[in-house]
C-alpha positions as CSV (number, residue, x, y, z in Angstrom):
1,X,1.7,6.7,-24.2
2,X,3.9,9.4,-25.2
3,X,6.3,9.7,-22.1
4,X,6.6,8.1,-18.8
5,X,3.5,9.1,-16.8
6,X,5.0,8.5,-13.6
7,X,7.8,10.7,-13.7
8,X,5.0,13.4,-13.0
9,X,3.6,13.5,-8.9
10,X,0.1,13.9,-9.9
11,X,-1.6,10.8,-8.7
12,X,-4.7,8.7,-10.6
13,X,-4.9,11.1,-13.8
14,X,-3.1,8.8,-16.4
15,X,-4.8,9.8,-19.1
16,X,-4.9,13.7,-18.7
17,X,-0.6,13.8,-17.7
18,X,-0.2,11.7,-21.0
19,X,-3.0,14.1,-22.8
20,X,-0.3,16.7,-22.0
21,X,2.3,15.7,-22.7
22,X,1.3,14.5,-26.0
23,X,0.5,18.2,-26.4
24,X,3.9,19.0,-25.5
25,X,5.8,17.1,-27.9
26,X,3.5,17.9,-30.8
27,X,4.1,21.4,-30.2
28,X,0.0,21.5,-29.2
29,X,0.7,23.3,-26.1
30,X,-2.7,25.8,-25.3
31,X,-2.0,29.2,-23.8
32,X,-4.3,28.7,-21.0
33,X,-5.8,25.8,-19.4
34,X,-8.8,25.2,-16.8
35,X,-8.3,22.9,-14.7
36,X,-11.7,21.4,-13.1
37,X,-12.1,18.7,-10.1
38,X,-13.3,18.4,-6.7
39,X,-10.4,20.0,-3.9
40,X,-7.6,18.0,-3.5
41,X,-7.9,15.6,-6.5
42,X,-4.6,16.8,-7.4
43,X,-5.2,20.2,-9.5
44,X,-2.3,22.2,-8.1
45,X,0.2,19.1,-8.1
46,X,-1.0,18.7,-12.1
47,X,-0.3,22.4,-12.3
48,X,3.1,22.5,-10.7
49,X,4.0,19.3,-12.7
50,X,3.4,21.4,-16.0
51,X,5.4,24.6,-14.7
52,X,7.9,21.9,-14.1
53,X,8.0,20.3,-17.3
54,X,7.8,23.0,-18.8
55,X,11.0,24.7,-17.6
56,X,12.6,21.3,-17.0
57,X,16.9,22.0,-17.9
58,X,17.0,18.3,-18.1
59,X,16.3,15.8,-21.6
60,X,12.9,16.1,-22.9
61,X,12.2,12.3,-22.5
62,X,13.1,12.9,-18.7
63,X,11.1,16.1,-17.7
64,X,10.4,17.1,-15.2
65,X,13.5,15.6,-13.3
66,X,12.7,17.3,-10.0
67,X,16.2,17.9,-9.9
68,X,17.6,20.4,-11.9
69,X,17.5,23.9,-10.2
70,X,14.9,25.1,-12.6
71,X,12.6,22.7,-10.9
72,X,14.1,22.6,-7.4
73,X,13.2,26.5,-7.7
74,X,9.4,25.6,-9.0
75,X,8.9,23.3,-6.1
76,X,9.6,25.8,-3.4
77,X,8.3,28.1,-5.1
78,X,10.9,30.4,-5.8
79,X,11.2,30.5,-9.3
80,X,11.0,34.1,-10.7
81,X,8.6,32.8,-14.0
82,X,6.1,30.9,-12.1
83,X,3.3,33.1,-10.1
84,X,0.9,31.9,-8.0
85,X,-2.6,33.8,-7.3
86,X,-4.3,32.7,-4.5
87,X,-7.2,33.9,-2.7
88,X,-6.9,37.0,-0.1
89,X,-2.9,36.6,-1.0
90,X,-2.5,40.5,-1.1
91,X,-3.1,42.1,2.5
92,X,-3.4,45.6,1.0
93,X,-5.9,44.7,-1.7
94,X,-9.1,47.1,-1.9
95,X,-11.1,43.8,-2.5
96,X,-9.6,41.3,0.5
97,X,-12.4,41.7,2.7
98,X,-15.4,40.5,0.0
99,X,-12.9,36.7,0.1
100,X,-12.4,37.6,-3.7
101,X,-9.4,37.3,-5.9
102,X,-9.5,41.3,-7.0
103,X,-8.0,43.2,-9.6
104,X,-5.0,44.6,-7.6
105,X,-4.1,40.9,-7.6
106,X,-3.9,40.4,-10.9
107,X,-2.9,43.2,-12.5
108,X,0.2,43.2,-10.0
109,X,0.9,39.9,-11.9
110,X,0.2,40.5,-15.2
111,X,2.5,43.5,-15.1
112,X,5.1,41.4,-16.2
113,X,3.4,38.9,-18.5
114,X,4.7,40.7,-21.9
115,X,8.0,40.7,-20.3
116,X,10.3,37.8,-21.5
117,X,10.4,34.6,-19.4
118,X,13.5,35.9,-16.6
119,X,15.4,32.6,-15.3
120,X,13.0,29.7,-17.9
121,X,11.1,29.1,-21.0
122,X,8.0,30.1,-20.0
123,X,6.2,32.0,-17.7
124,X,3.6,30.4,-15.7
125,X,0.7,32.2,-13.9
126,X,-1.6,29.7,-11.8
127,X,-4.2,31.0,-10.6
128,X,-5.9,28.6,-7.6
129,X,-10.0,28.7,-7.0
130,X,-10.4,30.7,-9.8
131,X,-13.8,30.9,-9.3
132,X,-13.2,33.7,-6.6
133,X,-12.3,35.8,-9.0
134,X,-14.1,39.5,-8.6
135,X,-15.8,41.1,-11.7
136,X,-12.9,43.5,-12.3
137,X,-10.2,40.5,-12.2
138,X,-12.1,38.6,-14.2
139,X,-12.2,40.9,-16.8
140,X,-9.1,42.4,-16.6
141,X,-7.7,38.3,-16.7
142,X,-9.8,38.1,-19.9
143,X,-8.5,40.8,-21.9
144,X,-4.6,39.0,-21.9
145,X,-6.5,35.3,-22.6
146,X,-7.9,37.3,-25.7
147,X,-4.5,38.2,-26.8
148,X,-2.0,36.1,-24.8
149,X,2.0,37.1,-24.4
150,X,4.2,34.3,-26.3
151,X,6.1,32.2,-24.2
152,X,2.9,32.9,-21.4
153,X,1.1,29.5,-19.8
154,X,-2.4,30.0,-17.2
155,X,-3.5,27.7,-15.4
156,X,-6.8,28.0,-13.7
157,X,-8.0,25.8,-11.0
158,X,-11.5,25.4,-9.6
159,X,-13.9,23.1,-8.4
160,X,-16.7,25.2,-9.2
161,X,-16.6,25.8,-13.1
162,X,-20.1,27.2,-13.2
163,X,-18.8,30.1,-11.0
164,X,-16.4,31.2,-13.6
165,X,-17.4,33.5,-16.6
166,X,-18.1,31.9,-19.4
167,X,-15.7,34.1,-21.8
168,X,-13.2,33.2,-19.2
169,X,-13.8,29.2,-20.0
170,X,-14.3,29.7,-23.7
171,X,-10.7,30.6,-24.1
172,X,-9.2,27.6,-21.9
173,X,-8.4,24.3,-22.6
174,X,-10.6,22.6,-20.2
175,X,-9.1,19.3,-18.3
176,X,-11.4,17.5,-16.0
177,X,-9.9,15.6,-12.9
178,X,-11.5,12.5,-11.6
179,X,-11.5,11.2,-8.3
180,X,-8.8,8.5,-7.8
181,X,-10.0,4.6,-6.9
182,X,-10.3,4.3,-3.1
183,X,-8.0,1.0,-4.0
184,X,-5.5,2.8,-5.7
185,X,-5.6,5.4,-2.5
186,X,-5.0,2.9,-0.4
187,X,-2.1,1.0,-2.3
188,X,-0.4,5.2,-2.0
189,X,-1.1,5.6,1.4
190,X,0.5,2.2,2.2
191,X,3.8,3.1,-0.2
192,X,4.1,7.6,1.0
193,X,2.4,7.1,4.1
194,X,4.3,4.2,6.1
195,X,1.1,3.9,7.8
196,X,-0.8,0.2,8.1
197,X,-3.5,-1.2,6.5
198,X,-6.4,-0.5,8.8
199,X,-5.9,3.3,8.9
200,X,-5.0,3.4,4.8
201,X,-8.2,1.6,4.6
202,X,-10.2,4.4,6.7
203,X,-8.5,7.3,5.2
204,X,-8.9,5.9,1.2
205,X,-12.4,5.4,2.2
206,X,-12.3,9.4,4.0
207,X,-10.6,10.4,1.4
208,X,-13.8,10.1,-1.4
209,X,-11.5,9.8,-3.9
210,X,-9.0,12.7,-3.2
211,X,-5.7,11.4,-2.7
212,X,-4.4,15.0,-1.3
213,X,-6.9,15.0,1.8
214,X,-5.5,11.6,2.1
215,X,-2.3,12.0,2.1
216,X,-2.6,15.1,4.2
217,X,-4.5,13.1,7.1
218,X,-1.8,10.7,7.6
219,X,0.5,12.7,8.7
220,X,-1.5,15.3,10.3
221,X,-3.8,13.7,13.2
222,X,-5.5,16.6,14.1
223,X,-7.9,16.8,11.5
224,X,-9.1,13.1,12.8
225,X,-9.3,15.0,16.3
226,X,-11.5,17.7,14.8
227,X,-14.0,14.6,12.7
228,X,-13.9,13.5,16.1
229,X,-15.6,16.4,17.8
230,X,-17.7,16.6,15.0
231,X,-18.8,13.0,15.5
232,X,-19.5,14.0,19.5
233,X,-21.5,16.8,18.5
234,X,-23.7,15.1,16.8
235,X,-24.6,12.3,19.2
236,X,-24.8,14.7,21.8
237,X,-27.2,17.0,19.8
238,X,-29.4,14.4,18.3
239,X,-29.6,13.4,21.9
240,X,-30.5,16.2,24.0
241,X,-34.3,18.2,24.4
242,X,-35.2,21.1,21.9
243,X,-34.1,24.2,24.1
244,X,-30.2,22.4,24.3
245,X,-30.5,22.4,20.7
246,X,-31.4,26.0,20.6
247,X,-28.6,26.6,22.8
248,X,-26.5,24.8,20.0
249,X,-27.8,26.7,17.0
250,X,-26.6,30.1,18.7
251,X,-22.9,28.6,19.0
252,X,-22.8,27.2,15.4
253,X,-24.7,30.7,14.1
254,X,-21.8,32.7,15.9
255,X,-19.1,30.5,14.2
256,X,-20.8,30.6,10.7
257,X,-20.5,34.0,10.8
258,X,-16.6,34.2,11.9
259,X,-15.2,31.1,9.9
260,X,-18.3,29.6,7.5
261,X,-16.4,27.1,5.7
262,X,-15.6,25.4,9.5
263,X,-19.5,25.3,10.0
264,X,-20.4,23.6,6.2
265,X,-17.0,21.1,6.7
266,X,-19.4,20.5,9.9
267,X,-22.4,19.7,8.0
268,X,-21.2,17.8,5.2
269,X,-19.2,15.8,7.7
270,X,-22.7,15.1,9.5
271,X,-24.3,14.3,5.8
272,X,-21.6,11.9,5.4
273,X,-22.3,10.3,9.1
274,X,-26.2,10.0,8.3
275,X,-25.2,8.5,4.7
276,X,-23.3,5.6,6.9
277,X,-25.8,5.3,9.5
278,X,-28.6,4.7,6.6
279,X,-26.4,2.0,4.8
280,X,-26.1,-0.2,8.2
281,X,-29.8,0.4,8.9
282,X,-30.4,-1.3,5.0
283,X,-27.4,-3.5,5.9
284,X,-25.4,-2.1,3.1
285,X,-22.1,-2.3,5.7
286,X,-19.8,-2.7,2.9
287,X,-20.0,0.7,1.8
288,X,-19.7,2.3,4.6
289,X,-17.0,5.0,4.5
290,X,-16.4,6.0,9.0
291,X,-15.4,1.8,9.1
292,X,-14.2,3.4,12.9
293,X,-17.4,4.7,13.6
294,X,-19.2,1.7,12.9
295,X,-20.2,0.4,16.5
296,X,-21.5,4.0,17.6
297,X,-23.6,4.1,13.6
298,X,-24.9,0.9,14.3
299,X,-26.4,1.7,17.9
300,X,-27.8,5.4,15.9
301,X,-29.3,3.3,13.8
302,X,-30.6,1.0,15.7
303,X,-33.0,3.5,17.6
304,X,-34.5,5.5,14.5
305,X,-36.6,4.6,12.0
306,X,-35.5,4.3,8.2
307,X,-37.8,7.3,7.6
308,X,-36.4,9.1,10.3
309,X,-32.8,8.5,9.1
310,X,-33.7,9.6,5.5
311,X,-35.2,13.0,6.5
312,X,-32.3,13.8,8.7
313,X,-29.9,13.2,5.7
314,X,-32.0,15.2,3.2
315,X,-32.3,18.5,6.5
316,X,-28.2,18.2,6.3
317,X,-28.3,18.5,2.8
318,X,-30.8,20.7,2.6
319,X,-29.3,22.7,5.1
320,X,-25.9,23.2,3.3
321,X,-27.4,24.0,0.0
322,X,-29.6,26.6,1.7
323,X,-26.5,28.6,3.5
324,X,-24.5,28.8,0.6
325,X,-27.5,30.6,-1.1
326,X,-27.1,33.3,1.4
327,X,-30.1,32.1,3.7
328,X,-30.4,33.4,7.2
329,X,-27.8,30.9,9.0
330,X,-29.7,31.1,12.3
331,X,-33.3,30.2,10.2
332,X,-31.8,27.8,8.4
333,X,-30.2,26.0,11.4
334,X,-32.7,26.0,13.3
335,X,-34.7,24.2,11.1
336,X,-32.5,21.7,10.8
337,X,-31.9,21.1,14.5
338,X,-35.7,21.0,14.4
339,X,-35.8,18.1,12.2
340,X,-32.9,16.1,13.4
341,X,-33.9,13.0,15.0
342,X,-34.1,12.2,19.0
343,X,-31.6,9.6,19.8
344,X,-31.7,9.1,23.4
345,X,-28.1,8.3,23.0
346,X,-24.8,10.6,24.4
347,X,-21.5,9.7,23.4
348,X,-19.5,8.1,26.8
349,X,-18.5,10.8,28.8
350,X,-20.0,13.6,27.5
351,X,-22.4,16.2,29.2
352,X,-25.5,17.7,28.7
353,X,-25.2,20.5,25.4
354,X,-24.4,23.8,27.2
355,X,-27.6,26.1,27.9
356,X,-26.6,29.8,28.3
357,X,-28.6,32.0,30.2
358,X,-30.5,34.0,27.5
């Protein structure tokens, strides 16, 4: 390899960091690049590592140092050359409330992209879920990648590539990020995380490859607190009558339409649930992923049919798919409580699913 990988923090992409920084010392370097992987594989940390590098004040062979106050100033994000674009980042743009990147966004950036680099080498403009972009950014981002500044590097994250204009992609050097080995995970979580083995085990296997998510989790409990609700949810739903259910759809319809990402996190987390319960129920127990869950997956399964289990994983999926192609939420929900399996078992302690008066 061309330098030392692991002076870079992105985790499990070898072969993309020394892809780059083969680039680098070649003089290869692309004015733009599109970055493409699931969320938290490590796109951001990949990016910050390049704006790094790039502006790195120490040796070549040593870059980036995460030392020198170039990159001291990149990490907490105070360095004048680097720009992040995020979504809904400006308050007073025309475009916030349509949850788009708009135009105001990023021609308030590019306003200084044929300026000469300030305080570094380069400047850096990276633009996270790039596939929010509105039509007018889009464009507007398209006519500088046609005829890029010198000394001017953007990098585009996304997880949804088919999202983003096609001109857009054409004139990026693509970069694919694959999920990380829920070994290798593990073997992190044990060395960053000071955590033991049973709970790097769980969250490498929570984790579906993403070592960000994991290494998020282990020092932030609370999103096991809120899996956990989600698990009680779902044993208490699957268990109560028809008209609770209904009950339940108008709650989840409410918070679809207040905070929608919440309600498909819910789903998917469900999906992932039903996955597990169907591999004890073939006695495929090595693969499952909730290895805590497993007592309370194995007394699910043991009360429903494999049909019955395979039908309520393809309703979840079903389901998700279906909302995010703008599908009436309450419909769609609906039908899926509808077709969710009756359990007969409540999760210790719980009560009844709430009935409001209509």
């Amino acid at each position: 390899m061309s330098g030392n990988v692991s002076i870079w923090k992105t985790l499990g992409q070898d072969k993309t960091v020394d892809w780059l920084q083969r680039a680098l010392a070649n003089g290869g370097l692309s004015h733009a690049y599109l970055l493409v992987g699931p969320p938290q594989v490590g796109k951001m940390t990949l990016a910050i590592d390049l704006a790094m590098t790039l502006n790195c004040q120490a040796e070549p062979a040593l870059r980036p140092c995460s030392k020198c106050p170039a990159c001291l100033k990149i990490a907490a994000g105070k360095h004048a050359d680097i720009q992040l674009i995020a979504l809904n980042q400006d308050p007073d743009d025309e475009e916030k409330d349509r949850k788009l990147i708009g135009i105001g966004q990023i021609n308030t950036a590019l306003h200084s992209a044929n300026l000469p680099p300030f305080e570094g080498a380069f400047r850096v403009y990276i633009i996270d879920e790039a596939e929010n972009l509105s039509q007018d950014a889009a464009n507007r981002l398209l006519k500088t990648l046609e005829e890029p500044p010198q000394k001017v590097i953007f990098i585009l994250l996304t997880g949804n590539i088919r999202l983003i204009p096609a001109t857009i992609v054409s004139r990026c050097q693509r970069l694919n990020l694959g999920k990380m080995k829920t070994a290798a995970i593990e073997d992190v979580l044990r060395e960053r995380g000071q955590i033991d083995n049973e709970k790097a085990r769980l969250l490498s296997r929570l984790s579906h490859g993403c070592p960000g998510w994991a290494l998020t989790v282990s020092t932030n409990p609370a999103i096991l607190e809120t899996r956990q609700e989600a698990f009680s949810k779902m044993q208490a739903w699957t268990a109560a009558g028809y008209c609770e259910r209904f009950a339940a759809v108008s709650q989840l319809a409410l918070q679809f339409n207040k905070k929608r990402e919440s309600v498909y996190e819910l789903l998917e987390t469900w999906a992932g649930w039903w996955r597990d319960i169907l591999l004890v129920k073939t006695g495929c127990n090595s693969d499952i992923v909730s290895l805590d869950y497993l007592f309370a997956l194995s007394e699910m399964a043991g009360t429903l049919t494999l049909g019955e289990i395979v039908s309520a994983l393809k309703s979840l999926t079903q389901a998700v798919q279906q909302l995010r192609l703008n599908a009436n939420p309450r419909l769609v929900l609906e039908a899926l409580m509808l077709n969710l399996p009756k359990t007969g078992l409540r999760p210790a302690g719980s009560q009844p699913v709430e009935v409001k008066n209509a």
